[in-house]
N, C-alpha and C positions, 0 to 999 in steps of 0.2 A: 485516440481511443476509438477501435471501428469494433463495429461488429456487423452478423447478417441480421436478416430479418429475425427475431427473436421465437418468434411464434413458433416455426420451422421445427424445433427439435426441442422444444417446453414435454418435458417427462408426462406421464400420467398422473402425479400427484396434484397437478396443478391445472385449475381451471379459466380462464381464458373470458373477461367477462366484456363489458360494452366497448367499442372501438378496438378489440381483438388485445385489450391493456389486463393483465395482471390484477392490478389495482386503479382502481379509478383515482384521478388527481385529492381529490378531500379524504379518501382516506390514503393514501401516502403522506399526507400532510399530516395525519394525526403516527402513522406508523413510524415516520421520521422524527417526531419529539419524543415518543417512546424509543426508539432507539438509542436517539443522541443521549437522555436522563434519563437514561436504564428504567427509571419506576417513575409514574404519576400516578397522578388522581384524574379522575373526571373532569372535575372542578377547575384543578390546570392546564388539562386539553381545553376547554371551552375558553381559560384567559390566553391560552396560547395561539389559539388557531381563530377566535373571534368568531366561532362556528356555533349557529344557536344552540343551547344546551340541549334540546332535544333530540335535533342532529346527532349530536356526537353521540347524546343516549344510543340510537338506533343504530348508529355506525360501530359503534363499539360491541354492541348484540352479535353485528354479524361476522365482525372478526374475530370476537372470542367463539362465535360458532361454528367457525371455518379456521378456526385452533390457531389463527396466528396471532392471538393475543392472551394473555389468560388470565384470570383474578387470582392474587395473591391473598392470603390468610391476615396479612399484617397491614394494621390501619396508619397511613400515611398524616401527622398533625398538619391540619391549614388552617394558620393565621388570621383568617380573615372569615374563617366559620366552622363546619363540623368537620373533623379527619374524615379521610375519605379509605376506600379500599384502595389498596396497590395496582397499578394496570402494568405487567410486565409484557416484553414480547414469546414468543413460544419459543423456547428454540431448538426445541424438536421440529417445527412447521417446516424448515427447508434446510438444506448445508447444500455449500457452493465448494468446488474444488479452486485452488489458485498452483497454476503451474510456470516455473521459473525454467528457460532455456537459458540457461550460463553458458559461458566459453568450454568449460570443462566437464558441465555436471549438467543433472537435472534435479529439479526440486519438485516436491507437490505438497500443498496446505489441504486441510480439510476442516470449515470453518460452517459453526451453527449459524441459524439464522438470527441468533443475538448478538452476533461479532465476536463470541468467542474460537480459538484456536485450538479446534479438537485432537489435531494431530498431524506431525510433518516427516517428510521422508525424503532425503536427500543421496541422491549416486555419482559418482564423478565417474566419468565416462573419456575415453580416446575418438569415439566417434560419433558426434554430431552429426549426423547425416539425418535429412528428416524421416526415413524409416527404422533408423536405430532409436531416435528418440521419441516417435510414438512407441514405439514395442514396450521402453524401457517406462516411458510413463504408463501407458497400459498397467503394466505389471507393477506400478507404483499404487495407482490408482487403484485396482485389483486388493493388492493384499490390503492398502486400508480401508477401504468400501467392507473388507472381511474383518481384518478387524478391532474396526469400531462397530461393527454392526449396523452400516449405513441400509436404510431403505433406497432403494436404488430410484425408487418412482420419485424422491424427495431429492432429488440431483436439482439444482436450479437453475445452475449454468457452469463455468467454466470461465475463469479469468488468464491469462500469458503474458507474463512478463519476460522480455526478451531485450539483447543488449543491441540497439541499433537506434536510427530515425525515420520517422515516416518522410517518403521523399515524394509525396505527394495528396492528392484527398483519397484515393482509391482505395487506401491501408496499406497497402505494400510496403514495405519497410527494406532500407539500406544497412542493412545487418554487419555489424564487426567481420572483419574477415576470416574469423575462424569457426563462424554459421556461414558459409557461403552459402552452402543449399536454401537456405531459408532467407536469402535477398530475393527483392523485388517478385516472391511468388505470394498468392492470398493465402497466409496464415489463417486466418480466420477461418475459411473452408476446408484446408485441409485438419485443421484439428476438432472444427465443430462435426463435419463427416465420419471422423473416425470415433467420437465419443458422444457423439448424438445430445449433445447439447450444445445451447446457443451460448455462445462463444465472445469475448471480447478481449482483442491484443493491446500492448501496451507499452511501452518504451520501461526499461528494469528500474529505472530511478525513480518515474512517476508511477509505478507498480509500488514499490516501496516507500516513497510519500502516503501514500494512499494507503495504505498500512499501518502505517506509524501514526495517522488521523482515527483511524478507530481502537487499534490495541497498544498502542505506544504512548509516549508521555505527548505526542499530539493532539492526543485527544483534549489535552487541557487548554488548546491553542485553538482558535476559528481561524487564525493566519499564519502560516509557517514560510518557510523553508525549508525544506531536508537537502542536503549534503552527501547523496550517494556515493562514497568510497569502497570501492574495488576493485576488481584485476582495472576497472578504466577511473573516470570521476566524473560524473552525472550529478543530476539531482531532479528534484519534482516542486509545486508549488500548490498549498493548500490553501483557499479564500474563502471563507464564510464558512467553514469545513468542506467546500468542493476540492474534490480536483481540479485546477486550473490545465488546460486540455492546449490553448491556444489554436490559431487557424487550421494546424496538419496535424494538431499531436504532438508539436514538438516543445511546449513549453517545460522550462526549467533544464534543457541542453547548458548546462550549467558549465561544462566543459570547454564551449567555444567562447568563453570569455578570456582562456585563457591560450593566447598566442605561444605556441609550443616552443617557439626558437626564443622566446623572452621570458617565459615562467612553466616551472617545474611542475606536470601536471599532478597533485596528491593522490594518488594513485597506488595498490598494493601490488603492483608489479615492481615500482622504483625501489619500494621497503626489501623486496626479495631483494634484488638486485643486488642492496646496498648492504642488506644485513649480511647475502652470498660470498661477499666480498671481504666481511668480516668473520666469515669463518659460522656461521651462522646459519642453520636451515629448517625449515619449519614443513612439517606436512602437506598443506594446501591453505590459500586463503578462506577455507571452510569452517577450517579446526585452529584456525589463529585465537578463537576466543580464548580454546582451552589452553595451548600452548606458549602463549605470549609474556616474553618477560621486557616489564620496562628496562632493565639490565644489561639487555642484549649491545652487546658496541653495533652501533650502528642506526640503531633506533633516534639517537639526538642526530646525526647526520641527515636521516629523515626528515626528521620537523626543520632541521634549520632549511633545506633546501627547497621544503615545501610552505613556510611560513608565508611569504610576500605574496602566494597562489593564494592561500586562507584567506586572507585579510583583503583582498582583492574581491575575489568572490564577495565576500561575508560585505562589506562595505557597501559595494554594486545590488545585492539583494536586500538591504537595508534602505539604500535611496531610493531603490525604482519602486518600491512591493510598503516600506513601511510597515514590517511583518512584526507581529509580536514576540515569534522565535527564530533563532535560525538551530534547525540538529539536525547533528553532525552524528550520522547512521552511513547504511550499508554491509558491509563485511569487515569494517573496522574492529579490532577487538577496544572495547571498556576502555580498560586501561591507557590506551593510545591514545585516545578522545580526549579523556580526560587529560593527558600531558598536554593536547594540542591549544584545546577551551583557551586556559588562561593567557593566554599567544596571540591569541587572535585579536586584532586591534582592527577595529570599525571607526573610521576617519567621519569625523561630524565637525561643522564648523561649532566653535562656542559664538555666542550671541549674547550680552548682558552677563556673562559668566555663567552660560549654562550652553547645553547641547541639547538639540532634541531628541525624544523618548530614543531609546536604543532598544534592539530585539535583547532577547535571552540569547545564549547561547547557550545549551542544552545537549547532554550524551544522549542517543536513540534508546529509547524502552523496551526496542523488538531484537534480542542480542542474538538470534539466529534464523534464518531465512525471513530475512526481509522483502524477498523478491514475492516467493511464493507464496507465504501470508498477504502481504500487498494484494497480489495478482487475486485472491479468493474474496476481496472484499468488491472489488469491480462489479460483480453481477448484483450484490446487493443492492450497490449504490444505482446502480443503472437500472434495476428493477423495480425495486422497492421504498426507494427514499430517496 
């Protein structure tokens, strides 16, 4: 996860306060458990952050002054004394865009500063080239900046989720070979230049982890695994609700567990393939949600050829990580998930006639652009909480 200097290209709605930071560390502490628990109290800032009550009094003045916080009407009951007012965050105060470079398409999120998902717009496109795809997010970006009726000065950054690996620290990325343009050049720069916001890229699986942690059934989980299936098979890894980033960016290459000449990659190029084969043809892996019937011949040939890849996986990220869930997202449609779940078999030794805890295995929350919803939560997390 790279990005430049932040400051560089911060909009005019936004003020820049001691050590050139956004927010200062104590209150990002107090703005991250109002985000993670939608609504508090006072009361439970001060038990949560062990920050003396008057503190937080003071600190809370000024971000409800500076609108990124706001008091709610409805009185919150504590236990343990008087109900308190509601402390929600604003989330008129900022929206972030999150843009997906697919193999085929492009994608753009447009997401409040509360984590909600204001609105997405998706193009499949023949040419990838990095001037067709700024143009083409431009004019993404454009009609929804129009309309939702975005204040333009309230841009906060810019997230990219794209299908490749960082192939070193510098952020350059080793891009699928149907982005060629877009290998080993600074992404970062040429998209924060062109839309004048600071910018941060991201490998498309841990884009979508990362998503699935704030507006997905991840949110219910401080430790996941996501399972990115489509045109390839990735995934991302959520800790404590972080993104796990590892040394280059390249944590949760979920992919290279599985040796290609020995296991089936789960992948929805194989599904074309095989459903092709049976007479079978679908739109793109865009509109498989809507399109998909478990019915289809060729679909049980899928899971059977991709089963021992699952299990594999799902096993390997169970031992190493001890994760509460593992889901199984990306461009999968629902219903395939769901066939898959009950299949999947996670190898634990028994001990005294038991096994230790096992994750959930879990269908993804975000049933449509997972990348570019993903890719819009990035700046929050890196700015703000």
């Amino acid at each position: 996860m790279f990005s430049i200097d932040n400051s560089q290209y911060l909009r005019s709605g936004f003020t820049l306060g001691k050590g050139s930071k956004l927010f200062q560390d104590i209150e990002r502490d107090i703005i991250k458990i109002v985000f993670w628990e939608r609504r508090v109290t006072q009361s439970q800032l001060v038990a949560a952050t062990k920050i003396p009550q008057q503190t937080v009094s003071r600190l809370l003045k000024g971000l409800t002054q500076a609108k990124v916080l706001r008091q709610t009407e409805e009185m919150i009951p504590n236990p343990k004394g008087k109900p308190g007012f509601g402390i929600e965050l604003n989330p008129e105060y900022a929206y972030t865009f999150g843009v997906s470079i697919l193999l085929d398409a492009i994608g753009v999120a447009v997401m409040d500063f509360a984590g909600n998902v204001i609105a997405t717009k998706l193009r499949e496109m023949d040419d990838m080239s990095i001037a067709h795809v700024l143009e083409t997010t431009q004019t993404l970006v454009t009609e929804l900046t129009d309309e939702c009726k975005l204040d333009e000065s309230r841009a906060l950054g810019m997230g990219v989720g794209i299908s490749g690996f960082f192939s070193s620290m510098d952020g350059k990325m080793n891009t699928h070979h149907m982005l060629e343009e877009w290998s080993q050049v600074d992404i970062v720069q040429i998209v924060s230049s062109h839309f004048t916001l600071p910018t941060w890229v991201v490998n498309d699986g841990t884009g979508a982890a990362a998503g699935e942690g704030v507006t997905g059934v991840g949110r219910q989980y401080k430790n996941f695994v996501y399972l990115f299936v489509s045109s390839a098979f990735g995934g991302g890894v959520v800790n404590n609700a972080e993104v796990l980033r590892g040394s280059y960016g390249n944590a949760g290459e979920l992919g290279d567990m599985l040796p290609t000449k020995i296991y089936a990659h789960p992948n929805l190029e194989l599904l074309k393939r095989i459903l092709k084969k049976n007479g079978v043809n679908f739109s793109s892996i865009y509109n498989l949600h809507e399109e998909f019937d478990p019915d289809w011949p060729g679909v049980e040939e899928w899971i059977f050829k991709v089963q021992d890849s699952f299990d594999l996986v799902a096993t390997c990220c169970s031992a190493l990580l001890d994760a509460e869930a593992i889901i199984l997202g990306g461009h999968i449609p629902k219903e395939l998930a769901e066939m898959v779940i009950p299949r999947i078999d996670v190898y634990a030794q028994f001990r005294r006639g038991a096994k230790r805890p096992m994750p959930k295995i879990v269908v993804s929350g975000v049933d449509k652009h997972p990348v570019s919803i993903g890719a819009a939560t990035i700046p929050l997390r890196e700015l703000c909480l």
